[in-house]
C-alpha positions in Angstrom: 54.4 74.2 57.0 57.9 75.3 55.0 61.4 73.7 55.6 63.5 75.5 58.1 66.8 76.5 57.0 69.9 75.1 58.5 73.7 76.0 57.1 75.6 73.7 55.2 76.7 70.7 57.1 76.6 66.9 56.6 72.8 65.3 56.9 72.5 62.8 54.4 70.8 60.4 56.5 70.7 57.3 56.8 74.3 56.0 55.7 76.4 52.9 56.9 78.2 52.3 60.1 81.1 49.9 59.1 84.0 48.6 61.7 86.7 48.9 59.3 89.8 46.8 60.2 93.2 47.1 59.1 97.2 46.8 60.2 98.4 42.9 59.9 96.7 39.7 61.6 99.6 40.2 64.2 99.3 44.1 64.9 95.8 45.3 64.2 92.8 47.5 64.7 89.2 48.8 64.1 88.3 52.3 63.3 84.1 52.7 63.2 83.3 54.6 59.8 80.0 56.2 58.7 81.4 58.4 55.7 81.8 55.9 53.5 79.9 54.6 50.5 80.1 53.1 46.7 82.1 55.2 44.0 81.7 52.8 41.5 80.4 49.3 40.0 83.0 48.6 37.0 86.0 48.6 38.3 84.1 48.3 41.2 85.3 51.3 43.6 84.7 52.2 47.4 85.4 54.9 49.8 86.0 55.8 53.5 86.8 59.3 55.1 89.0 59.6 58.1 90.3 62.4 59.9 93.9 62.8 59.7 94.2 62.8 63.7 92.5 59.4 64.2 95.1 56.9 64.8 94.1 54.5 62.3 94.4 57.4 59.6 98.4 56.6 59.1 98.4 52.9 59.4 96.0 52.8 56.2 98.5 55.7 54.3 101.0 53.1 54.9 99.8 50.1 54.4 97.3 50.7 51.5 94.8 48.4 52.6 91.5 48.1 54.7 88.9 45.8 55.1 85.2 47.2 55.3 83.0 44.8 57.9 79.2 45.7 57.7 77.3 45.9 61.5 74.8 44.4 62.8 71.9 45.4 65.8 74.5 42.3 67.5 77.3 44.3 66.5 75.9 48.1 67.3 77.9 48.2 70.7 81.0 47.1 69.2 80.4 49.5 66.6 80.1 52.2 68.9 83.1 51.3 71.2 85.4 51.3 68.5 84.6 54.4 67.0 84.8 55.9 70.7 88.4 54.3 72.0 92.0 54.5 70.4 93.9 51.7 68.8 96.8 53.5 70.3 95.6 52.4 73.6 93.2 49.7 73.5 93.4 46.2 71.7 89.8 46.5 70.3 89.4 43.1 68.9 90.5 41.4 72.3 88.1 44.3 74.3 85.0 43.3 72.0 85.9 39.5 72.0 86.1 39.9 67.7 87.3 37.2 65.8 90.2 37.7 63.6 89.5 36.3 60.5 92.4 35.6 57.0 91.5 37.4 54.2 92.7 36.1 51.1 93.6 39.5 49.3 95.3 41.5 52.0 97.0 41.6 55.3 94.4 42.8 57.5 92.0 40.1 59.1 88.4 40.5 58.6 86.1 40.2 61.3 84.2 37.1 61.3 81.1 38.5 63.1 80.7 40.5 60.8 78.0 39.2 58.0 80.0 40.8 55.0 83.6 41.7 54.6 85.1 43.9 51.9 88.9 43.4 51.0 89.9 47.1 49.7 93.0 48.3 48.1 93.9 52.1 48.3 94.3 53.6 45.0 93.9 57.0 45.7 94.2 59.5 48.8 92.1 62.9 48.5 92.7 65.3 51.0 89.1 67.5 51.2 89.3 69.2 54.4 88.6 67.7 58.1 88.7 64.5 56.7 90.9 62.6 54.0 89.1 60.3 51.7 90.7 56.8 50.5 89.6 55.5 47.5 89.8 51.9 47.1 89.5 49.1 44.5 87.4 45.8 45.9 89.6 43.1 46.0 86.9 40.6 47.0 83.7 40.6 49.4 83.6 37.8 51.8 80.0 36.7 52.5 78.6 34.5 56.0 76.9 30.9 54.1 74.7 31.1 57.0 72.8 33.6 55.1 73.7 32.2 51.3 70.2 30.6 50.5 69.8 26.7 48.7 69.8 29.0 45.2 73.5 30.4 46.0 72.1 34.3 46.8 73.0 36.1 49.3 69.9 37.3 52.1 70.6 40.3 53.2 67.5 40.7 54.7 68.8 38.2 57.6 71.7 40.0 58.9 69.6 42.3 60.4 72.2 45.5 59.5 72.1 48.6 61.1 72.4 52.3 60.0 73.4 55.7 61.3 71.9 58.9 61.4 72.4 61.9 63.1 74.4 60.5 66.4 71.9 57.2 66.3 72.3 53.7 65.5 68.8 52.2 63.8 67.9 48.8 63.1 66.9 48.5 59.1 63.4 47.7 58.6 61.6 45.5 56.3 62.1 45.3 52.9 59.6 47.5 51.1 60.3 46.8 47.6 62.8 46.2 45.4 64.6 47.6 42.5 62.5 48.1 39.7 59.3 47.1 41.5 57.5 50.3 40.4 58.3 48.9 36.9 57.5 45.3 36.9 54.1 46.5 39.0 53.0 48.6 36.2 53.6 45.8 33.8 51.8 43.3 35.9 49.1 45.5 35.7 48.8 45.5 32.0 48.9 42.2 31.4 46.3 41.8 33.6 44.3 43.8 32.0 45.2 42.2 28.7 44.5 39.1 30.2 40.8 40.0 31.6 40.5 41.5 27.9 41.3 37.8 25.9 38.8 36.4 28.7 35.9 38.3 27.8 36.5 37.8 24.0 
């Protein structure tokens, strides 16, 4: 069977879910994002898209500052509720029983729930249709030591994050490989090979 053609739309699936928190540790609020993603590495450059009506959309103009919080299957009805209900009427860290948590870069709190927390300065505001995008530099990423291993790295595979995709909230699944396997396999192989070879001389 063929592909069935559907017009143009958004269907790069799966992508983040992230509460993204902003305002001051006094007035505050979370806005649930899913258009968002990595721009760059060096200087190391992220983005989120928000439509202009959302209520969140002109505290971040203003303030120039946002803090990306990554979700977790623990977190996936929070996610949903805050992406569902207004700031402009609802105190959504108080509602969800979230933690406000300092950051050290800006002036929104970071939610301490959250396994990962990315302090993000706005540096640029394109305006591309239904939604604006802000572009931000990382300030800092804020890691949980629960899941910092006796070597210092951080285990992602422990958070147990989820992802979105068409309406849905999924559960990641296990880790499959990582990057470069396909190389280092290939090269394993050879020098096993090699290997067998200087044992049968």
């Amino acid at each position: 069977m063929g592909k069935v053609l559907w017009k143009a739309g958004t269907f790069e699936y799966p992508i983040p879910a992230v509460m993204v928190s902003l305002g001051t540790m006094e007035k505050s609020n979370i806005i649930t994002v899913a258009w968002t993603g990595i721009l760059c590495t060096n200087p190391a450059k992220v983005y989120i898209s928000v439509r202009k009506e959302r209520y969140s959309y002109n505290i971040i103009k203003e303030t120039g500052e946002f803090v990306i919080n990554l979700t977790t299957k623990d977190l996936a009805y929070a996610t949903d509720w805050c992406g569902v209900r207004s700031g402009s009427k609802y105190d959504k860290f108080k509602e969800m029983k979230l933690t406000k948590q300092k950051a050290n870069f800006v002036k929104c709190p970071m939610i301490k729930e959250s396994p990962v927390s990315i302090e993000c300065r706005v540096s640029e505001i394109k305006e591309l249709g239904s939604h604006h995008m802000f572009i931000a530099d990382v300030l800092g990423i804020n890691a949980d030591e629960k899941y910092i291993d006796e070597k210092g790295a951080f285990d992602i595979s422990k958070c147990n994050l989820i992802a979105y995709a068409n309406g849905g909230y999924y559960p990641l699944a296990k880790k499959i490989g990582k990057f470069g396997f396909s190389v280092e396999k290939k090269k394993k192989n050879k020098k096993s090979k090699k290997d067998n070879k200087n044992i049968k001389n």
